[in-house]
N, C-alpha and C positions, 0 to 999 in steps of 0.2 A: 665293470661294464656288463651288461644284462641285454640282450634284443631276442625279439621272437619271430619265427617262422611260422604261420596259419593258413587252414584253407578256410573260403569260405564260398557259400552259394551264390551269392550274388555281389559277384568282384567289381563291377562298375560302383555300384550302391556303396560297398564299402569303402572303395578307394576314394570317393567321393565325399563322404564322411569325414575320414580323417584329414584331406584336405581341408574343409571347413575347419576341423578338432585345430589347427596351426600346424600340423605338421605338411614338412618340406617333401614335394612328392620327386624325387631324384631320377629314379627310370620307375615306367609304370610295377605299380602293387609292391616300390623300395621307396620307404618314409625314415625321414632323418630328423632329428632334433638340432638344436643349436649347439648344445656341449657333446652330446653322444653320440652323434654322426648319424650313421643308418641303422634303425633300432628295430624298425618294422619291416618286417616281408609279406605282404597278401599273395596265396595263389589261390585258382578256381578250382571248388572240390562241390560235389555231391553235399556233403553234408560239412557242417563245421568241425574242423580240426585242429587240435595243436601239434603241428611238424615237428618242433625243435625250438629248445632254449637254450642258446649261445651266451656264455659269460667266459668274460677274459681273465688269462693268469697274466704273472708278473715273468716269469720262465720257466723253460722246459722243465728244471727242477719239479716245479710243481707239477706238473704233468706227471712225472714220475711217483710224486709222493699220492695222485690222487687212484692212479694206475693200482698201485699198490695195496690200495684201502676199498678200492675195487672190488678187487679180486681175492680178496680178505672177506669181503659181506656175501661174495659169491658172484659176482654182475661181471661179465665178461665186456670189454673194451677195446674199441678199435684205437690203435696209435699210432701215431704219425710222426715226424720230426717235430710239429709246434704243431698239432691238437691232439684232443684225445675226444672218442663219440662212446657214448652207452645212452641204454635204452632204460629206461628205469621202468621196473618189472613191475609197479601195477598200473599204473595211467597207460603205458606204453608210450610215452613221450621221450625224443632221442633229444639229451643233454649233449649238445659239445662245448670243450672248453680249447682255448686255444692261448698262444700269448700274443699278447698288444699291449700296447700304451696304456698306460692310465688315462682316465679323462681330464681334464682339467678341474681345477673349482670351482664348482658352481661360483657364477657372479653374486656381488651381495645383492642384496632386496634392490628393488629398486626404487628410487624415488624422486620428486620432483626437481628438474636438475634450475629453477630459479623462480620467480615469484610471481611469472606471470600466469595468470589465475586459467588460461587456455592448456599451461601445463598440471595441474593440480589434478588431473583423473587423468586416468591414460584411454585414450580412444583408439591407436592406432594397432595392428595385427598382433594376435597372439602367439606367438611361436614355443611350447615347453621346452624346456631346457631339458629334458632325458628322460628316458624311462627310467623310473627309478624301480616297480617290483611286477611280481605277473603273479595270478593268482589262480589256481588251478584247481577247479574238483573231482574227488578220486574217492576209489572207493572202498580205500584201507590207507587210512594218513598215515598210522602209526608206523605203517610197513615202506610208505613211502616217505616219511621223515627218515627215517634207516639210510635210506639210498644218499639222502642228501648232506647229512650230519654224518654218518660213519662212511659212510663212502666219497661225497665231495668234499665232503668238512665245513660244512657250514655253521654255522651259531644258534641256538634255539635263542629267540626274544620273550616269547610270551606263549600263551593260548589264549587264543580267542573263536569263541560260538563253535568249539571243537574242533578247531586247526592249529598247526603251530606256525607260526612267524618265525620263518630265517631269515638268518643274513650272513650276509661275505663282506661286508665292508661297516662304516658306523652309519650306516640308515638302519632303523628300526627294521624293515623287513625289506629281502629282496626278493624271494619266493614264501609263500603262503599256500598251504593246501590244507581245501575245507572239505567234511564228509558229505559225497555224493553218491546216487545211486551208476554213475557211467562216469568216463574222463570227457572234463569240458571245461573250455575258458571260463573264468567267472568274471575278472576283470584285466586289464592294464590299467597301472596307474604312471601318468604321466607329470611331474615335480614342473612349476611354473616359479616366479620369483617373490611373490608374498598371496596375503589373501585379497588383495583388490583383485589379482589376474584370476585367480577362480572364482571369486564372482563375477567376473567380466566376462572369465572364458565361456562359464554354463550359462549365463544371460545369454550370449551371442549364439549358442549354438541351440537355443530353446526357443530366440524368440521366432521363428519361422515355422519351428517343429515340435512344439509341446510336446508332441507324444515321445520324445529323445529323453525328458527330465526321465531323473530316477530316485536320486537322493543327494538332500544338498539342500544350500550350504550346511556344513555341520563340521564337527571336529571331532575326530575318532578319542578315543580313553587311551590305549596302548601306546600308541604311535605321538600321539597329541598331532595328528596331522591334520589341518584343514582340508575340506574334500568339498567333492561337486560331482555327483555319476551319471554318465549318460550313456543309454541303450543304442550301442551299435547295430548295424542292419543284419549283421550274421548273431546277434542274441548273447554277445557277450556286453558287458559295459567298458565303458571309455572313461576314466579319473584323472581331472585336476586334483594336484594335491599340492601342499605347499607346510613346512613345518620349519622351526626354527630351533629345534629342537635335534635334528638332525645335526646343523652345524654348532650346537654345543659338543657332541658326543666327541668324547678326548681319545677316545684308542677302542680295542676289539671288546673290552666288557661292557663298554658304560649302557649296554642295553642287556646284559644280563639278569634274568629273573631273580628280584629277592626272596628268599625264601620267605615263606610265612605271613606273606603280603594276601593280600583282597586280591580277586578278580577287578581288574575293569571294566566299565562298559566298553559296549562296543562303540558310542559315540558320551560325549559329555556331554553333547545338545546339537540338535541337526532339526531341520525344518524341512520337507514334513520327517517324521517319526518313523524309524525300521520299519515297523508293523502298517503303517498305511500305503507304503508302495511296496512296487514289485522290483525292489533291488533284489532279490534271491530269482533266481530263476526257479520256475514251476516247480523241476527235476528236483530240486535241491531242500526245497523249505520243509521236507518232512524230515529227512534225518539230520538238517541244522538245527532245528527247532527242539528236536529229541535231544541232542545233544549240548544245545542250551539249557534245557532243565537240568541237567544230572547235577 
């Protein structure tokens, strides 16, 4: 389980947003999913901020074991009886983990539950079923993959446009950090129940606000995830994603890098095309870009 804490400048606008996005607005600038509970925290800042990225252990134990690997890479840690808080030394973003439940399974796909033809598209509210990853740019990945793999333990999946893909569970990535010139959201991506709901969900939240589209429909290379991105009011994006490919994954390797394999794209085909929108934020497309050619 993975939720984020952010500030942003215009907290009415945003909270406003992700109301439209399906998420459940529980006490004001606290957004809940259907499987994940309360995943989202807005508060009012100056400028856009990431507070804190909250992912849940199994037990204290682990707390202990993350304590330890810690303070082994050098990163000093607050501990508590059930969490642990550090600050990972280049974004400056405070990681807590804590222990809680598991989430549930995600539900399977969904589909038409009989044959009358009023049920055969889905029209009614979209609500995502979890955050599934957050994506962060920083301005030394390699330094801050460190924090995350030797120090939380996390799983490298791939590289991609010069970031690595972690994870802590079998989704293809749960945090993601791309090289930036400062630390800044780049996206959340929010897991819905197949690819009709992300087509539905970016239809709905474009057809009023065109200027929200970002990139989509399309289907990433690494992840094989179906995507749809749209430009929140504080300058990060907001993702449907949907992959079936998540619930093949059998245990902690099966997204393990093969050696000696090809790079993938970043998308196998997406409409429009990387390069004709401004999914990269301004800050960010010259040393993504740089670090795509290498």
């Amino acid at each position: 389980m993975i939720s984020l804490t952010r500030r942003v400048p215009d907290l009415d606008a945003t909270r406003e947003f992700y109301r439209q996005f399906g998420l459940q607005e529980t006490s004001p600038g606290t957004f809940a999913t259907t499987v994940g509970g309360e995943q989202l925290f807005l508060l009012a800042g100056e400028i856009p901020q990431v507070v804190e990225i909250h992912i849940g252990v199994d037990a204290a134990t682990d707390l202990d074991q993350v304590a330890a690997r810690l303070k082994a890479f050098g990163v000093a840690a607050e501990r508590a009886a059930t969490s642990l808080k550090a600050v990972e030394p280049v974004s400056g973003v405070a990681v807590r983990l804590s222990v809680a439940p598991r989430l549930p399974k995600d539900p399977p796909p969904s589909a038409p539950s009989s044959v009358e033809r009023t049920e055969l598209v889905r029209r009614g509210p979209l609500v995502p079923l979890r955050l599934g990853h957050v994506v962060l740019g920083c301005t030394d990945v390699e330094r801050a993959k460190g924090f995350f793999i030797e120090g939380i333990g996390m799983r490298l999946s791939d590289y991609v446009i010069g970031g690595p893909f972690m994870r802590f569970e079998t989704d293809h990535h749960n945090i993601v950090l791309l090289p930036a010139p400062m630390t800044l959201l780049h996206h959340t991506a929010w897991k819905v129940r197949n690819v009709d709901e992300v087509g539905y969900g970016g239809s709905q939240m474009i057809e009023n606000h065109p200027e929200r589209h970002a990139w989509g429909l399309g289907r990433h290379g690494a992840s094989a995830n179906y995507f749809w991105y749209l430009k929140d009011p504080a300058g990060a994006f907001a993702e449907y994603y949907y992959s079936e490919m998540d619930d093949l994954a059998d245990g902690p390797y099966f997204w393990d890098p093969v050696p000696g394999t090809d790079d993938l794209p970043v998308a196998v085909w997406a409409s429009p095309a990387l390069e004709e929108r401004p999914l990269i934020p301004e800050a960010m497309r010259a040393p993504l870009l740089a670090a795509n050619e290498q």
